[in-house]
Short mmCIF file of the C-alpha atoms (twelve columns), coordinates in Angstrom:
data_MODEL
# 
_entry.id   MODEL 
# 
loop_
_atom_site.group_PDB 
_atom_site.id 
_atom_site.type_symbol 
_atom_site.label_atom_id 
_atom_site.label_alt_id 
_atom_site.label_comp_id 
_atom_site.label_asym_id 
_atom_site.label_seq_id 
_atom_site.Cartn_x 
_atom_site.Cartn_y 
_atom_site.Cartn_z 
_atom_site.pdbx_PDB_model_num 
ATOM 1  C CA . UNK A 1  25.892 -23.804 31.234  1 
ATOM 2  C CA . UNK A 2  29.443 -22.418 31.522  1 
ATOM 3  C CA . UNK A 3  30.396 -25.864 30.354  1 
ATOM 4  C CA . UNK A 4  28.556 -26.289 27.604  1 
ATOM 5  C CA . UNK A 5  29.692 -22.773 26.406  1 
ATOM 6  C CA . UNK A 6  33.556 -23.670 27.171  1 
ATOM 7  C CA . UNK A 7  32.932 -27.233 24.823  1 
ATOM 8  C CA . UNK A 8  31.714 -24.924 22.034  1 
ATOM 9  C CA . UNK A 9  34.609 -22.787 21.891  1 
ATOM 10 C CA . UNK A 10 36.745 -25.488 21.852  1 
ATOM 11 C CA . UNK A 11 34.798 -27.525 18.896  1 
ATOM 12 C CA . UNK A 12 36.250 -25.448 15.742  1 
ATOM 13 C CA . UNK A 13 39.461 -25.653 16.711  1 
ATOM 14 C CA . UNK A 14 39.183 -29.764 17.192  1 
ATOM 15 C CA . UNK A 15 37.505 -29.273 13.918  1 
ATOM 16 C CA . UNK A 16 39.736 -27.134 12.001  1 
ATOM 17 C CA . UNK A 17 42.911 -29.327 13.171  1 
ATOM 18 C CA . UNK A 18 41.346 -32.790 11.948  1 
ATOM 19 C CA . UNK A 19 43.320 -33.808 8.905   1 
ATOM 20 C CA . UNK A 20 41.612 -36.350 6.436   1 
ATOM 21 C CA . UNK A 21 43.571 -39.169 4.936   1 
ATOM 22 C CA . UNK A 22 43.270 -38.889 1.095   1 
ATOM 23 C CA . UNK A 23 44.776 -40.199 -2.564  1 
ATOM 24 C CA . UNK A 24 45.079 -37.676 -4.417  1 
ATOM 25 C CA . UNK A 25 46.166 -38.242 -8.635  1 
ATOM 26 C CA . UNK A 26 46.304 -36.744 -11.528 1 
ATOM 27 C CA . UNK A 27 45.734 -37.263 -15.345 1 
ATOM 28 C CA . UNK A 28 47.716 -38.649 -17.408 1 
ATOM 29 C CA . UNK A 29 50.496 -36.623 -19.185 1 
ATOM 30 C CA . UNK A 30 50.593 -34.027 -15.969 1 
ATOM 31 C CA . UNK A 31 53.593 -31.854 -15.316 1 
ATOM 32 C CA . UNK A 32 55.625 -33.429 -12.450 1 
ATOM 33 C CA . UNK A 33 55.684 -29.213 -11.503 1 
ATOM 34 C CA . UNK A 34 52.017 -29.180 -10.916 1 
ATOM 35 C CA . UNK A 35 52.098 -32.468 -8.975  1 
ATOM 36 C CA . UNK A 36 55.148 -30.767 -6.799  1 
ATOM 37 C CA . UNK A 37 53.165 -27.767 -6.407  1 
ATOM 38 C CA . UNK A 38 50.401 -29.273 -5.010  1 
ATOM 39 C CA . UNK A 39 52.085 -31.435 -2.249  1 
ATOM 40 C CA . UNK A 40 54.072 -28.330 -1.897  1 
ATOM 41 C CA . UNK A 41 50.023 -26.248 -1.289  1 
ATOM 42 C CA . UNK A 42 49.207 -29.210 0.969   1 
ATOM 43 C CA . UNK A 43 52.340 -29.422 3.076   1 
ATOM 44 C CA . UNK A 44 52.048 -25.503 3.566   1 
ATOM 45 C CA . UNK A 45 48.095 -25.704 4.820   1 
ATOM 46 C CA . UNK A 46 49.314 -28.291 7.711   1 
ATOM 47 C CA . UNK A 47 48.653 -31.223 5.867   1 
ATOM 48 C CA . UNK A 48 51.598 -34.409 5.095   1 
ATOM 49 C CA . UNK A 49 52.234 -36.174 2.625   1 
ATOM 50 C CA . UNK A 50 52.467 -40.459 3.624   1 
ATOM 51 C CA . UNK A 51 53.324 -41.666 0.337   1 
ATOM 52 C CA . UNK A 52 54.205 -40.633 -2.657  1 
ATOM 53 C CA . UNK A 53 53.357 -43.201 -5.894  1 
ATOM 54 C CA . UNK A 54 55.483 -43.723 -8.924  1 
ATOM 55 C CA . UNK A 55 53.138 -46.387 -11.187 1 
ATOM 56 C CA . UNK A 56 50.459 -43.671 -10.572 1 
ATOM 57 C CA . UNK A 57 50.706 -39.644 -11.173 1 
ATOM 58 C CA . UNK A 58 49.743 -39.129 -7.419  1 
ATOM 59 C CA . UNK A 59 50.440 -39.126 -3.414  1 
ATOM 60 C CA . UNK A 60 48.907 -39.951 -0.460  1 
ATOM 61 C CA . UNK A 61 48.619 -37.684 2.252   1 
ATOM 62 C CA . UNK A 62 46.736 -36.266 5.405   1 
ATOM 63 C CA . UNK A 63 45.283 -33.202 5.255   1 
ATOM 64 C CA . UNK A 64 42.886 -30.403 6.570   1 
ATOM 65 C CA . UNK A 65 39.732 -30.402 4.846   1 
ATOM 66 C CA . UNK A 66 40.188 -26.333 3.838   1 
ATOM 67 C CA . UNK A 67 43.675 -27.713 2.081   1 
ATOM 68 C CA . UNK A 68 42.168 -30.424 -0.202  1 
ATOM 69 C CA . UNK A 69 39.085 -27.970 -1.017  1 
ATOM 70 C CA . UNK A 70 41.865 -25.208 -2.078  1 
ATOM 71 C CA . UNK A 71 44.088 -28.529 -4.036  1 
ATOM 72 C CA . UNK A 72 40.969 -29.195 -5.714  1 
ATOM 73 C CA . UNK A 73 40.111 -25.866 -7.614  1 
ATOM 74 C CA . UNK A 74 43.967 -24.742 -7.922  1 
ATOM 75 C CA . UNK A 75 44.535 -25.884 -11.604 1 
ATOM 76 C CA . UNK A 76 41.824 -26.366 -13.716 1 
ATOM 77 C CA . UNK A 77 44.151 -28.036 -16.816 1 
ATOM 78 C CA . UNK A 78 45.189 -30.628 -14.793 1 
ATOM 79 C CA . UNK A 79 42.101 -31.270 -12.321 1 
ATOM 80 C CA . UNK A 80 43.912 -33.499 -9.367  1 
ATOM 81 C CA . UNK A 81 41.102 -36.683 -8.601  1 
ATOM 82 C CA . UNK A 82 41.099 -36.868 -4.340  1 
ATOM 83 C CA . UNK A 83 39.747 -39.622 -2.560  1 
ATOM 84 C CA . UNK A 84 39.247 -41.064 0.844   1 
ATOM 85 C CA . UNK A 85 41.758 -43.558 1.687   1 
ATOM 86 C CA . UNK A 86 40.005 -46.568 3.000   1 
ATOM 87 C CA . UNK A 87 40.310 -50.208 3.584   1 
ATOM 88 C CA . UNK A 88 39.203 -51.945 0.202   1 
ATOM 89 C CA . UNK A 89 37.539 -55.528 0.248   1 
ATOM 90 C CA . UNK A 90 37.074 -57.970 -2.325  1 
ATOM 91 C CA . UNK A 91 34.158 -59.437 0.166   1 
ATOM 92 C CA . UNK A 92 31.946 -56.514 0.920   1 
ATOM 93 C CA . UNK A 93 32.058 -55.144 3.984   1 
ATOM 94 C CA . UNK A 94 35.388 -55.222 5.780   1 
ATOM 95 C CA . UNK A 95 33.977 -55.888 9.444   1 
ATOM 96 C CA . UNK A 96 32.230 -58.620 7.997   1 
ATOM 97 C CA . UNK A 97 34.569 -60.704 6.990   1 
ATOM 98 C CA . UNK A 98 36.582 -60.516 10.001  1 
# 
């Protein structure tokens, strides 16, 4: 019992530290400031950004789930697009084709 009560304590803050790896980009014609200010948000809530792109208005970066949740309703002009970063095959399923 005392063990089971000690393991959910302990759950929300293994929860709350998980960071998600994401893409996050913009629209076209976006203000390099609001791009700044957003890794700026997302380094701030405990989150990094891996990568930043330069074909593409947008960054990669690992994050807490809270952060990209506050990224996504900061600017309504200039909506950022976030997505999970994942392996991408050509093939279907990854695993598969291993």
């Amino acid at each position: 019992m005392k063990l089971t009560f000690a393991a959910l304590l302990v759950l929300p803050l293994a929860l709350a530290g998980s960071l998600k790896s994401v893409i996050v980009t913009f629209p076209k014609g976006t203000p390099d400031s609001v791009v700044n200010q957003a890794k700026v948000s997302l380094v701030a809530s405990g989150g990094v950004i891996t990568h930043e792109y330069h074909l593409i208005n947008g960054f990669a970066a690992e994050a807490p789930v809270s952060a990209l949740q506050t990224l996504s309703t900061q600017d309504t002009q200039y909506k950022p697009n976030i997505e999970e970063d994942k392996v991408v095959s050509a093939y279907g399923d990854y695993a598969a084709a291993v």
